[in-house]
N, CA, C and O atoms as a GROMACS GRO file, in nm:
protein
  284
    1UNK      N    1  -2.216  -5.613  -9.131
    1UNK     CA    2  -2.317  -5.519  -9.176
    1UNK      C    3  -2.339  -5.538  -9.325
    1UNK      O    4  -2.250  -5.543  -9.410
    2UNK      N    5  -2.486  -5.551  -9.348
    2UNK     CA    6  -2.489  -5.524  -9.512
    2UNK      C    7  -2.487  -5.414  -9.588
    2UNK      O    8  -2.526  -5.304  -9.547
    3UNK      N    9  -2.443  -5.435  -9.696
    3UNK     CA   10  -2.419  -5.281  -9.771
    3UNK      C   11  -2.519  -5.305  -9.875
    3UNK      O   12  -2.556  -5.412  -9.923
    4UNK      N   13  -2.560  -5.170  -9.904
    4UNK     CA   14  -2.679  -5.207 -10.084
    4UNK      C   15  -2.580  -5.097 -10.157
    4UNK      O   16  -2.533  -5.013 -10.080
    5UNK      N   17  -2.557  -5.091 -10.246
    5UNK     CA   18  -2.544  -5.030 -10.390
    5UNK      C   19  -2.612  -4.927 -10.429
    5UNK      O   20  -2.727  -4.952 -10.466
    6UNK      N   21  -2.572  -4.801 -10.435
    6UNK     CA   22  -2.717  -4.713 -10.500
    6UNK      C   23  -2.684  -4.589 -10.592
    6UNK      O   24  -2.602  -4.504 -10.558
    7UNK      N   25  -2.748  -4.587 -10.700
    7UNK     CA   26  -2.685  -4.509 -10.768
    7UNK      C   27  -2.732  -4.344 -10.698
    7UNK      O   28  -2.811  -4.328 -10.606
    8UNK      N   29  -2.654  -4.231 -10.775
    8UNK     CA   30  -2.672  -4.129 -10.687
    8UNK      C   31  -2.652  -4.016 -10.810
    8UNK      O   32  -2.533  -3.995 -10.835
    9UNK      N   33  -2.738  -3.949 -10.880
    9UNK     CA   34  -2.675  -3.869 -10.935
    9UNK      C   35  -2.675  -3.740 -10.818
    9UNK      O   36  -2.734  -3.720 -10.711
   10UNK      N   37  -2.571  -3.660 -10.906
   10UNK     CA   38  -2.504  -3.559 -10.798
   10UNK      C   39  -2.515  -3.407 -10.884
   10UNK      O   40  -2.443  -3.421 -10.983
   11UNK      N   41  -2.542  -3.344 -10.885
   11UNK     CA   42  -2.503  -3.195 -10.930
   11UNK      C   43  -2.329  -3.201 -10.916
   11UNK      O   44  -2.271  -3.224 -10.810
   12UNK      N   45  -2.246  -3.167 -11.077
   12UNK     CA   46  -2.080  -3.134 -11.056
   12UNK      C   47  -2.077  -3.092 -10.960
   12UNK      O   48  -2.035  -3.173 -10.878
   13UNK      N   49  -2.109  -2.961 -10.903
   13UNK     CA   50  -1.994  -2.837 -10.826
   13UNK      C   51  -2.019  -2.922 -10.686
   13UNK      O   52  -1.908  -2.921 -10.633
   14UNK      N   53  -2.123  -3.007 -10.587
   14UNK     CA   54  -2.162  -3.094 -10.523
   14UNK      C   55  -2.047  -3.189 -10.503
   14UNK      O   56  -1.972  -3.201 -10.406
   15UNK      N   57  -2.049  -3.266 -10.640
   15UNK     CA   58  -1.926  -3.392 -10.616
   15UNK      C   59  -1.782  -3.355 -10.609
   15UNK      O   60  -1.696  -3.420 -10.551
   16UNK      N   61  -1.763  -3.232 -10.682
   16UNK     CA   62  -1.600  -3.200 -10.621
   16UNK      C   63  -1.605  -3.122 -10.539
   16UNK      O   64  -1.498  -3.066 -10.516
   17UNK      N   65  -1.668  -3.099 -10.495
   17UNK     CA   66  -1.698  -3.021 -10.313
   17UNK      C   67  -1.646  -3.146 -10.283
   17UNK      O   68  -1.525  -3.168 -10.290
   18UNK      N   69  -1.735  -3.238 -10.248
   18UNK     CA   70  -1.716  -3.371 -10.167
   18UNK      C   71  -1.586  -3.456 -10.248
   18UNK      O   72  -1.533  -3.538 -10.173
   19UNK      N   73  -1.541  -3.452 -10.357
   19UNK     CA   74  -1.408  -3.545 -10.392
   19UNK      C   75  -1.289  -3.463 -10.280
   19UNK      O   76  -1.212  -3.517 -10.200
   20UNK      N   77  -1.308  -3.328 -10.306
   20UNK     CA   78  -1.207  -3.239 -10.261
   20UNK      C   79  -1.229  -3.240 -10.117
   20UNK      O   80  -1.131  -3.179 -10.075
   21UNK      N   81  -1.290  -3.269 -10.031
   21UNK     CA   82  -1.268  -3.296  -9.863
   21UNK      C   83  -1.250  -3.423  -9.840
   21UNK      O   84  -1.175  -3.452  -9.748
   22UNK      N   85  -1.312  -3.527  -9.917
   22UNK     CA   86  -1.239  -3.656  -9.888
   22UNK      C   87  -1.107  -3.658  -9.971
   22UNK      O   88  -1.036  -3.757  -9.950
   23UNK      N   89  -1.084  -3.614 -10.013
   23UNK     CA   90  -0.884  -3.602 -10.009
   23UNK      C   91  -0.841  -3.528  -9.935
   23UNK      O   92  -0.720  -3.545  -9.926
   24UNK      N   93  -0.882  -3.438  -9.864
   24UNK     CA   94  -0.837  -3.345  -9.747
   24UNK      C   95  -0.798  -3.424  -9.653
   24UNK      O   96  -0.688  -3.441  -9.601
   25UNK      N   97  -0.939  -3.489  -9.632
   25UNK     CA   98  -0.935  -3.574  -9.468
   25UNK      C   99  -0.851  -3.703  -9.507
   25UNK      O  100  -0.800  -3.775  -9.420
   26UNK      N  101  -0.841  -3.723  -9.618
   26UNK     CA  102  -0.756  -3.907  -9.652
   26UNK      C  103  -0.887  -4.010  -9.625
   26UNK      O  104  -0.876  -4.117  -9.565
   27UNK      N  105  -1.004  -3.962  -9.678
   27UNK     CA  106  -1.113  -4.066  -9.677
   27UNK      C  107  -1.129  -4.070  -9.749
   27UNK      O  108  -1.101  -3.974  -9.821
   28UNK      N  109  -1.213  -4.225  -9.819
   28UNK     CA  110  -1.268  -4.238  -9.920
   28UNK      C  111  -1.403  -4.166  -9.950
   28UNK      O  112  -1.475  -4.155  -9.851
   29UNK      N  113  -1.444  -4.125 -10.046
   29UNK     CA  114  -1.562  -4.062 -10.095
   29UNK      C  115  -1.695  -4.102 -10.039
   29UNK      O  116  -1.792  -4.028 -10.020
   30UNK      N  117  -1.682  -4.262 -10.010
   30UNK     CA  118  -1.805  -4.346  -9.979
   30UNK      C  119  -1.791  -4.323  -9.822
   30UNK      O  120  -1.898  -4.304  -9.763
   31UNK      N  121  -1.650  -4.322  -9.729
   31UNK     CA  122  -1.680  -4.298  -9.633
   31UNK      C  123  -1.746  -4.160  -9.592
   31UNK      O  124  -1.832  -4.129  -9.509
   32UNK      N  125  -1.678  -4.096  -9.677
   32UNK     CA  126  -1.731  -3.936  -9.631
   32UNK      C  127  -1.863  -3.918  -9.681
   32UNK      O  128  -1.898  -3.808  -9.638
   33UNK      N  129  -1.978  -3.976  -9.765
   33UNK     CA  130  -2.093  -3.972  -9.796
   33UNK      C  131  -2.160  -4.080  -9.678
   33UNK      O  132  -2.255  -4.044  -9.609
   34UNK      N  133  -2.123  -4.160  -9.669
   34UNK     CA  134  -2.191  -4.259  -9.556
   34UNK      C  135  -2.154  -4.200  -9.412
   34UNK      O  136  -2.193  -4.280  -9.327
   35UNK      N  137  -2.092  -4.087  -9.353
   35UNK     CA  138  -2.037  -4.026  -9.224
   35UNK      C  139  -2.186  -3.920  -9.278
   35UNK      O  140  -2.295  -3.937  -9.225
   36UNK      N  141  -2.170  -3.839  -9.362
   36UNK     CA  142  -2.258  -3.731  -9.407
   36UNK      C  143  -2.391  -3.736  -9.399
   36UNK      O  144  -2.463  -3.655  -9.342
   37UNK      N  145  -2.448  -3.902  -9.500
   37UNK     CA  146  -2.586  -3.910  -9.450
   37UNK      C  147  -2.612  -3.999  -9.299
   37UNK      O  148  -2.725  -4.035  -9.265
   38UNK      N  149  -2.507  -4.023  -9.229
   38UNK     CA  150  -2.525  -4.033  -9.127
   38UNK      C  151  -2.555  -3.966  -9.039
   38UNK      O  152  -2.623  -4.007  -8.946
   39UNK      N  153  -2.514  -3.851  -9.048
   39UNK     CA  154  -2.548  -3.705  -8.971
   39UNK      C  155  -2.623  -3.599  -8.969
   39UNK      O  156  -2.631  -3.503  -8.893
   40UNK      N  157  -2.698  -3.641  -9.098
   40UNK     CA  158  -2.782  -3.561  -9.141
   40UNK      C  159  -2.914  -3.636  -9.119
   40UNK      O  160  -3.012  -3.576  -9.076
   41UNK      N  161  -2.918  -3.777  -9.150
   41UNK     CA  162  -3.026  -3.877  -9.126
   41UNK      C  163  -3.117  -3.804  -8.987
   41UNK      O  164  -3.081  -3.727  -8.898
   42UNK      N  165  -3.281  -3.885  -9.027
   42UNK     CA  166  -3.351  -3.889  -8.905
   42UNK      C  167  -3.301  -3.932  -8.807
   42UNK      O  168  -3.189  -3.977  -8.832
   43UNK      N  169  -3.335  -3.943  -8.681
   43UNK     CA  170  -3.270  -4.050  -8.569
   43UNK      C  171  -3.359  -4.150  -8.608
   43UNK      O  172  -3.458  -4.142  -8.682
   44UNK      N  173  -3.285  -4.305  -8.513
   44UNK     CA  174  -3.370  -4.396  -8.511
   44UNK      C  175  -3.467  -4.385  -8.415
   44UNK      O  176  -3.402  -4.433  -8.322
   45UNK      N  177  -3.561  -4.362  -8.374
   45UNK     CA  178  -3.648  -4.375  -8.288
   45UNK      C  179  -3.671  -4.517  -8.222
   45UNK      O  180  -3.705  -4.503  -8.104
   46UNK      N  181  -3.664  -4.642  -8.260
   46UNK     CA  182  -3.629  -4.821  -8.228
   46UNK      C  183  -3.583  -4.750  -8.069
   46UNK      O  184  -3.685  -4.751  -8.000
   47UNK      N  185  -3.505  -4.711  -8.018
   47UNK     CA  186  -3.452  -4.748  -7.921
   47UNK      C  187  -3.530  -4.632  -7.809
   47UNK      O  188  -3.466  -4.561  -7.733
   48UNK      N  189  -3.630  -4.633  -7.816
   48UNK     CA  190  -3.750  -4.501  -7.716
   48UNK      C  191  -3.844  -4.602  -7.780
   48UNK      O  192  -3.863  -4.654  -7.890
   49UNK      N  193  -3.911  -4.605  -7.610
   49UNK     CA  194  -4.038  -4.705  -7.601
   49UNK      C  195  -4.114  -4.637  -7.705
   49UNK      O  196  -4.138  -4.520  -7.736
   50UNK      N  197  -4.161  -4.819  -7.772
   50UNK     CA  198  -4.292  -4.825  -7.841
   50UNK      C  199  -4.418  -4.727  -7.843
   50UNK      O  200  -4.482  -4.704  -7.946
   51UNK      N  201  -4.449  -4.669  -7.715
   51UNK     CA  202  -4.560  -4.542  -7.711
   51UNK      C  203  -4.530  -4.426  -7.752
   51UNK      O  204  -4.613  -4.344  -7.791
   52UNK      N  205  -4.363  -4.400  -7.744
   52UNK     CA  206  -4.323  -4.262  -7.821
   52UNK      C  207  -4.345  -4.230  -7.942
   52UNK      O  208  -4.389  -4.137  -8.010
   53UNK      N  209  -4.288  -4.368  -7.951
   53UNK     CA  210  -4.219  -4.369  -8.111
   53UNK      C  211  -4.282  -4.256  -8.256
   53UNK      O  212  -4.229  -4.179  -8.336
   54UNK      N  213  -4.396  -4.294  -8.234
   54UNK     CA  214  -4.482  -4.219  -8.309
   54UNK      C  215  -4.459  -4.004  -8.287
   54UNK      O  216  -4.419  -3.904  -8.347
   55UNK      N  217  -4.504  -4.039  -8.193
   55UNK     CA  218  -4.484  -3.856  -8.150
   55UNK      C  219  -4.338  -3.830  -8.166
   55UNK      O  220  -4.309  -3.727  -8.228
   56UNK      N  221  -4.265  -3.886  -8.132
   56UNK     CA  222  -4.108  -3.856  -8.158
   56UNK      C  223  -4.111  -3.825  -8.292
   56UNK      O  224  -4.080  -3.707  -8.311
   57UNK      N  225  -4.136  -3.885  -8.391
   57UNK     CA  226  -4.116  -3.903  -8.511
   57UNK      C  227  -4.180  -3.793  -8.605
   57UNK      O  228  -4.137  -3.750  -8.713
   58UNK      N  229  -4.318  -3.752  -8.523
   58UNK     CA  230  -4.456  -3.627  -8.557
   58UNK      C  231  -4.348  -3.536  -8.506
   58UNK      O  232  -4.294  -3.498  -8.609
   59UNK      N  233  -4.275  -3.468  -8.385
   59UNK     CA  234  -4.158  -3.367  -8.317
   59UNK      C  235  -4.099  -3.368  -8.486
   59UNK      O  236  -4.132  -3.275  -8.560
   60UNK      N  237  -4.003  -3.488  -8.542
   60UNK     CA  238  -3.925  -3.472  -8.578
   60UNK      C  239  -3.935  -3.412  -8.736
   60UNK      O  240  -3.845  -3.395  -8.818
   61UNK      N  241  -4.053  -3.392  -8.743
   61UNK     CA  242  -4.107  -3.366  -8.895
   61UNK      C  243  -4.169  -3.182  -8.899
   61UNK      O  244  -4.206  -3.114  -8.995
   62UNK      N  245  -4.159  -3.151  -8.768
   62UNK     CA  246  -4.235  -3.050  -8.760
   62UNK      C  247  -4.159  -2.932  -8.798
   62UNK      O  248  -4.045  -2.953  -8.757
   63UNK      N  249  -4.164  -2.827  -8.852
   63UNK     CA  250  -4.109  -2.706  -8.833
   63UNK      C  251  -4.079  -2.623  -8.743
   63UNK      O  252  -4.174  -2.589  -8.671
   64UNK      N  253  -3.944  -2.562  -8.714
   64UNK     CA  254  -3.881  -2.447  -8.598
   64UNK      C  255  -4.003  -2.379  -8.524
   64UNK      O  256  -4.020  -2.367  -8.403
   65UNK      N  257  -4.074  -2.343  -8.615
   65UNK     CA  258  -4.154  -2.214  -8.595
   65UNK      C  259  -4.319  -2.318  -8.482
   65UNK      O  260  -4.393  -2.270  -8.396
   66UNK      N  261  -4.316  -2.447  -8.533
   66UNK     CA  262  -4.472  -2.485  -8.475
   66UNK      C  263  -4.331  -2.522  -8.362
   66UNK      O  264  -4.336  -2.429  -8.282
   67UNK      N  265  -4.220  -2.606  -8.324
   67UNK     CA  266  -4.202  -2.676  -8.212
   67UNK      C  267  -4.169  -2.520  -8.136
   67UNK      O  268  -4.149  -2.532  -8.015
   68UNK      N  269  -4.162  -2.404  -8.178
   68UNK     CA  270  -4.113  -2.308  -8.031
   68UNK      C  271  -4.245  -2.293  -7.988
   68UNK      O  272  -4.249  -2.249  -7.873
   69UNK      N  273  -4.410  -2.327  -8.062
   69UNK     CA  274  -4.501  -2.306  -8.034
   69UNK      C  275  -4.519  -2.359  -7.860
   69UNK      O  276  -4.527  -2.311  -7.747
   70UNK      N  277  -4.520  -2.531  -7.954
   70UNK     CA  278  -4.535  -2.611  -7.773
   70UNK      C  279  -4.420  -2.611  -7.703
   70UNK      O  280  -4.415  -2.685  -7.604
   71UNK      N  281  -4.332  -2.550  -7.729
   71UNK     CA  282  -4.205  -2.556  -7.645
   71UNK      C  283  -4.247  -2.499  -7.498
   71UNK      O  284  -4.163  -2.492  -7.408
   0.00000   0.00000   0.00000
């Protein structure tokens, strides 16, 4: 896998939130930020046919309040 480099400024009380649970858990900082925006990330949509893709992606942008609309 490739990795990129990226700088990140952080708000203090933010980064020792996060120094202080990755020493909790015995992870490194980068793992526990790369687990974090992993979980928080969009999904990939790549793996739902080509005709979705789009509307999946329009769902995924929408607000609580319009998706209970068409729910």
């Amino acid at each position: 896998m490739t990795v990129k480099d990226i700088l990140l400024p952080l708000p203090e009380d933010l980064y020792l939130r996060l120094e202080q649970t990755a020493r909790a858990t015995s992870q490194s900082l980068t793992d526990l930020l790369v687990h974090a925006i992993r979980a928080g990330s969009p999904p990939d949509w790549s793996q739902a046919p080509a005709e979705f893709q789009a509307d999946l992606a329009a769902l995924d942008r929408m607000e609580d309040a319009a998706l209970w609309q068409i729910a």
